[in-house]
N, C-alpha and C positions, 0 to 999 in steps of 0.2 A: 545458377548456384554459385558460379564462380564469382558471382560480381559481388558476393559479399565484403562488407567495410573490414577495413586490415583489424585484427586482432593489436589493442595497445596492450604492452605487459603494467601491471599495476602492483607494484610490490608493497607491501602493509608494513612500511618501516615503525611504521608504532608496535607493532607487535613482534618485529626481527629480535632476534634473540642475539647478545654480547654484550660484553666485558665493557667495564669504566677503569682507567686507571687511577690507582687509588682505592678502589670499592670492593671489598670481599663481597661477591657473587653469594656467599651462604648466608652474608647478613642482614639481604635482603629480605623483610617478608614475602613468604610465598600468599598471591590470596587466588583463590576458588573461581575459576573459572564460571560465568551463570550463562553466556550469553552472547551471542553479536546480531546487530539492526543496520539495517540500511534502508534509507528511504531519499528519497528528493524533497524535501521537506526539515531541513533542521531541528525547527523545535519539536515536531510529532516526533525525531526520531530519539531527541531525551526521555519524553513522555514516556516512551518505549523502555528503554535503557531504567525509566526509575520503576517502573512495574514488576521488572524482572529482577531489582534489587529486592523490591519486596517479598518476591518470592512466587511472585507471578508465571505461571508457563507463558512460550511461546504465543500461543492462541489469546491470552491476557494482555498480553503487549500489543500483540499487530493488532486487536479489538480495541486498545486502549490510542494505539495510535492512528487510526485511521479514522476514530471519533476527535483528534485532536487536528488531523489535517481540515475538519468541517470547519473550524477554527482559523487556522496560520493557513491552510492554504483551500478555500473557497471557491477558487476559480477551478480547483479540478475536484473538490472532491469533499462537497457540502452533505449537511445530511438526507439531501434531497438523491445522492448520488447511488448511482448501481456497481454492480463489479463482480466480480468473482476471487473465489480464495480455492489456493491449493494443498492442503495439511499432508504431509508425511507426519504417521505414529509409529513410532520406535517398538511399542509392544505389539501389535501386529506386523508391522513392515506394508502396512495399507497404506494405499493413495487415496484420498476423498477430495472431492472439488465442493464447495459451498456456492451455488450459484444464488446471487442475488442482481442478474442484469436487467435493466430495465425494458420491459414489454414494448414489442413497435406502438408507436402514437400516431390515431390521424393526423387529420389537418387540423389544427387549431388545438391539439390535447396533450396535456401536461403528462409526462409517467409520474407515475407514483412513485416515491420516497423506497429507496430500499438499502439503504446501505445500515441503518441501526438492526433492522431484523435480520442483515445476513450478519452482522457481525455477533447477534444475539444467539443463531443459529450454530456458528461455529464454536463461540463463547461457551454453550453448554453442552456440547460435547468432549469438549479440550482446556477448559479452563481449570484455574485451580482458586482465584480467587472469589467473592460473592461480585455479583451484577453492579454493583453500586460505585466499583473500583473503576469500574471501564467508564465511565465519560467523567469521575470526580476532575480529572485534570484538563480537560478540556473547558467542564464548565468554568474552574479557576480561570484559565487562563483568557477566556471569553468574558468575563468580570471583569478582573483584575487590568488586561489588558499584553499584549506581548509587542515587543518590536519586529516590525515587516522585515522578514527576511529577504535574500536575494531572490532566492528561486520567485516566492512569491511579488518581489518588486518586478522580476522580469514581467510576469506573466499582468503586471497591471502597465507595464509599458507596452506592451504589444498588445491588451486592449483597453484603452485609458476608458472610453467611452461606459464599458459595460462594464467594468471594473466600477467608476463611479455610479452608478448604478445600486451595485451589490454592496458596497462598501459609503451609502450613505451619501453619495458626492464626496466623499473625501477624495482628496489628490495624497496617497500614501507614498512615501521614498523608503527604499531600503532604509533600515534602523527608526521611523517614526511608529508610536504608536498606536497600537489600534485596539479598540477596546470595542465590545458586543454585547452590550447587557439584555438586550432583545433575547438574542441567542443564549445565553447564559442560563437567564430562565428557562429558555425550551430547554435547555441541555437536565434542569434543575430537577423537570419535571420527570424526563425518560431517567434517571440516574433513582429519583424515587419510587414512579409509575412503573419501572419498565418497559423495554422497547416497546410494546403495547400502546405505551399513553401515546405515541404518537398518528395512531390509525385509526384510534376511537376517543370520542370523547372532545372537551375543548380544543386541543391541537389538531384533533383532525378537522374541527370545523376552520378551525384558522387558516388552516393550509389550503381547505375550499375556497373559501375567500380569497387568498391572497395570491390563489393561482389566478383569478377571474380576473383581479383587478389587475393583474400582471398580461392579460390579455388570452388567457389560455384555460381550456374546462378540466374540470379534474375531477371526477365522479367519486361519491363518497362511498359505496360501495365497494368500486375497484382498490379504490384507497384500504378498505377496510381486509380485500382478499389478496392484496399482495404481500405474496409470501415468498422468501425464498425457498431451496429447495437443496436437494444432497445427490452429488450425480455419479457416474464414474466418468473417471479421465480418460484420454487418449493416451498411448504411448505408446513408444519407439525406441528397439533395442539398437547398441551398438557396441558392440565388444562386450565388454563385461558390465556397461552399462546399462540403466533404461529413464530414458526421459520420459517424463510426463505434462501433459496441458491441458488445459479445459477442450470439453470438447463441442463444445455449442458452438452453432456456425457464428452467430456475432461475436463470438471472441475474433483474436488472435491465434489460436492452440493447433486450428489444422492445419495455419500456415506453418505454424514454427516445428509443427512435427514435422512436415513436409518435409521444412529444411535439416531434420537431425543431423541425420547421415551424414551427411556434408560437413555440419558441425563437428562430426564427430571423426571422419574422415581427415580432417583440417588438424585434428591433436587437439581440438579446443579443447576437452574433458580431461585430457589426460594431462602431466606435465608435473613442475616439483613446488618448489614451496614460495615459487614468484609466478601467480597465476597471470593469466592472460584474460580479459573480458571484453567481448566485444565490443565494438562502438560504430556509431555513424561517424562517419567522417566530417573534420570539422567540429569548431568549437564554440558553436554560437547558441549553447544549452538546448534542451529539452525542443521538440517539435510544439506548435502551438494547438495539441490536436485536444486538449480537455481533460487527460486524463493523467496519470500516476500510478506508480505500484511500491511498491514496498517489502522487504524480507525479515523475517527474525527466525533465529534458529535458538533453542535455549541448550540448557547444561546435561538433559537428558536425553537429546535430539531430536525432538520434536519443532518440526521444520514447517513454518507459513508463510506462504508468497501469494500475495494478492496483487491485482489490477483494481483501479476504480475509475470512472469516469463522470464527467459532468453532459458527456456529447458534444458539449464544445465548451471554450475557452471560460469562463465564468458563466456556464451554461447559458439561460435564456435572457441575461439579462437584468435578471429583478430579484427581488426577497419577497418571502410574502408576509405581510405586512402583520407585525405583532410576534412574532416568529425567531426574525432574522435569520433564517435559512435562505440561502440561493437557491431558487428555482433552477431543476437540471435541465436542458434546451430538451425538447421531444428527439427520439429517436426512429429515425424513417425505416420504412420498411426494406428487409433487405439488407440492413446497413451494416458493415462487420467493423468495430470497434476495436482495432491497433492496439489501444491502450491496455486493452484485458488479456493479456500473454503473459500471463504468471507461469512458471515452469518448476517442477521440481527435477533433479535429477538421482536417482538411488541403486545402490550395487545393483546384479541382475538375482541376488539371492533374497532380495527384500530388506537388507538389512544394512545401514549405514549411509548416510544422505551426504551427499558428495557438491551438490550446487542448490541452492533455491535461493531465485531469481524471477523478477518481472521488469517488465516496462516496455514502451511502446515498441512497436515493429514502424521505421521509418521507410519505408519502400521496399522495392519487389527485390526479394536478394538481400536486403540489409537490415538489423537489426542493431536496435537502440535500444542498451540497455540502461535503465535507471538505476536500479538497486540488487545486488548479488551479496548474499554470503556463499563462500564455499569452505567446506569443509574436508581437512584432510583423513580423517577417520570418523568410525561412529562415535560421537560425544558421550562419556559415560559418566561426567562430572567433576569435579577437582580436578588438581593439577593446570596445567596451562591451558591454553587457548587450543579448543580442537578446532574451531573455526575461523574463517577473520571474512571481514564485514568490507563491502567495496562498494562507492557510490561512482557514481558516473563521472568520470573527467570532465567531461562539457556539461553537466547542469549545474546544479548548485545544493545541492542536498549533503548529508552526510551519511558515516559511517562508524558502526561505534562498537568495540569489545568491550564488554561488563563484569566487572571482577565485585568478587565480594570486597567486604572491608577486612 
């Protein structure tokens, strides 16, 4: 427990509060606090940021963004990807986990697609916009096309090989770009069909195909009954606090409960308006282990912190052909997946979310986190920022607080 990575402090000068000289403080408009996102992934975490402008809850954004990461970032988290989500609701003070991870695979067999249906899952019990809002900006930008970001150039430089693969043989650089009208249309289709069209019907035969020809069986059937599911979480009191994590043993969740106490012992939770978030040590971005996580807290405080995973680095390899989704690599039996350690943290009276946070666990003792808001009170809307938004010093992702106009 002790060998955990030194706590860096991360102070949110964008959001530090003072004086300009010269500038009446009163003449400033005030605008309406809605929102902060944090993801490793840049442009999912706009995508995010403009859902919540709309008027989108929490649950509308991270759905909106993590159908946008199947987009900008591919290698970890296509819509072939699994994961899990963690929701704190303000009106009950409940924890709900959304599990949608993907089932062990034999030898030679593809899992099944499940990142639209858990997102579709969580979507309708926490949303506030219609189904149609959550992948519009992903298929956009799958069209249109966007520039490869860093996070995303790292992870095609560390695996050029299957990256070109996924990515058509393109050889992509940070800022070139990339465009997916394959994917667009599948995007085109769940955005009109509903999460549905893609487990029956034409795309699910496509996906048949295009795992086979990719070297790998995918039974249309199992295709047809993978479904995520709604679990309860683990958790771990500490002081006045209580952590929460998935609690399926292929996460992440039972280690990082393990390590609460410690965490918690340590002052990590506690402390003032220059928080502290852990990191691996070292700054050579993100582990190459497949996956991502991401946070949004909105204006009423309703808090999402998801993991999602590919299994490994641009999963298996391949797209299936007609599609352009990345096939996820299988996942072995047994295998406990780092990346799915989404956390949330909330008073011990149920009421006021204090951290939600995911991202990979980097070794026995230390954790890596990608994406954290914390929050210093319960959010109840207007006024300032009750939250502020921290992405990881060593990857490359952002961090974003969302004001009205």
């Amino acid at each position: 427990m002790r060998q955990l990575a030194p706590a860096i402090p991360v102070a949110l000068l964008l959001g530090a509060c003072g004086t300009v000289a010269g500038v009446d403080p009163a003449a400033v408009p005030r605008q309406d606090y809605l929102g902060s996102v944090a993801a490793g992934e840049p442009n999912a975490a706009l995508t995010a940021r403009d859902i919540l402008k709309a008027g989108g809850s929490a649950a509308d954004a991270a759905a909106a963004l993590a159908l946008t990461l199947a987009v900008t970032m591919p290698s970890r988290a296509s819509l072939w990807a699994g994961g899990a989500c963690l929701v704190h609701d303000p009106e009950d003070g409940d924890q709900r986990v959304y599990s949608f991870i993907h089932p062990e695979s034999g030898d030679g067999e593809a899992p099944p697609p499940m990142l639209v249906r858990g997102m579709a899952l969580m979507h309708a019990a926490h949303g506030r916009l219609r189904w149609g809002a959550v992948p519009a900006a992903a298929e956009r930008l799958a069209l249109l096309g966007h520039p490869v970001s860093r996070a995303l150039a790292r992870d095609i430089e560390a695996a050029p090989d299957r990256a070109a693969a996924v990515l058509a043989g393109r050889h992509l650089r940070e800022g070139g770009l990339l465009a997916q009208p394959e994917l667009a249309r599948t995007l085109g289709r769940i955005r009109l069909g509903g999460p549905g069209a893609l487990h029956a019907g034409p795309l699910a035969d496509a996906l048949v195909r295009g795992a086979a020809a990719a070297g790998y069986r995918l039974d249309a059937p199992a295709l047809e009954r993978a479904l995520p599911s709604r679990r309860e979480p683990l958790s771990a009191e500490a002081g006045s606090w209580r952590a929460w994590f998935p609690a399926d043993e292929a996460s992440g969740g039972p280690r990082l409960a393990a390590l609460w106490p410690q965490l918690a012992e340590d002052d990590w939770i506690a402390g003032g308006a220059a928080p502290a978030v852990p990191a691996r040590a070292g700054t050579e971005g993100m582990p190459r282990d497949g996956g991502t996580g991401f946070a949004v807290v909105d204006a009423e405080g309703l808090a999402v912190s998801c993991g999602v995973t590919m299994n490994a680095l641009f999963g298996a390899g391949g797209t299936a052909a007609g599609t352009g989704i990345a096939i996820a690599a299988p996942r072995a039996e047994g295998a406990v997946d780092s990346a799915l350690s989404p956390f949330l943290v909330v008073h011990d009276s149920g009421g006021g979310i204090r951290f939600a946070g995911a991202g990979p666990e980097t070794g026995v003792g230390k954790t890596g986190l990608v994406a954290a808001v914390r929050c210093r009170e319960r959010t109840s809307g207007g006024g300032g920022a009750a939250c502020t938004a921290h992405a990881d010093p060593g990857g490359a992702g952002l961090a974003v607080q969302v004001f009205g106009e």
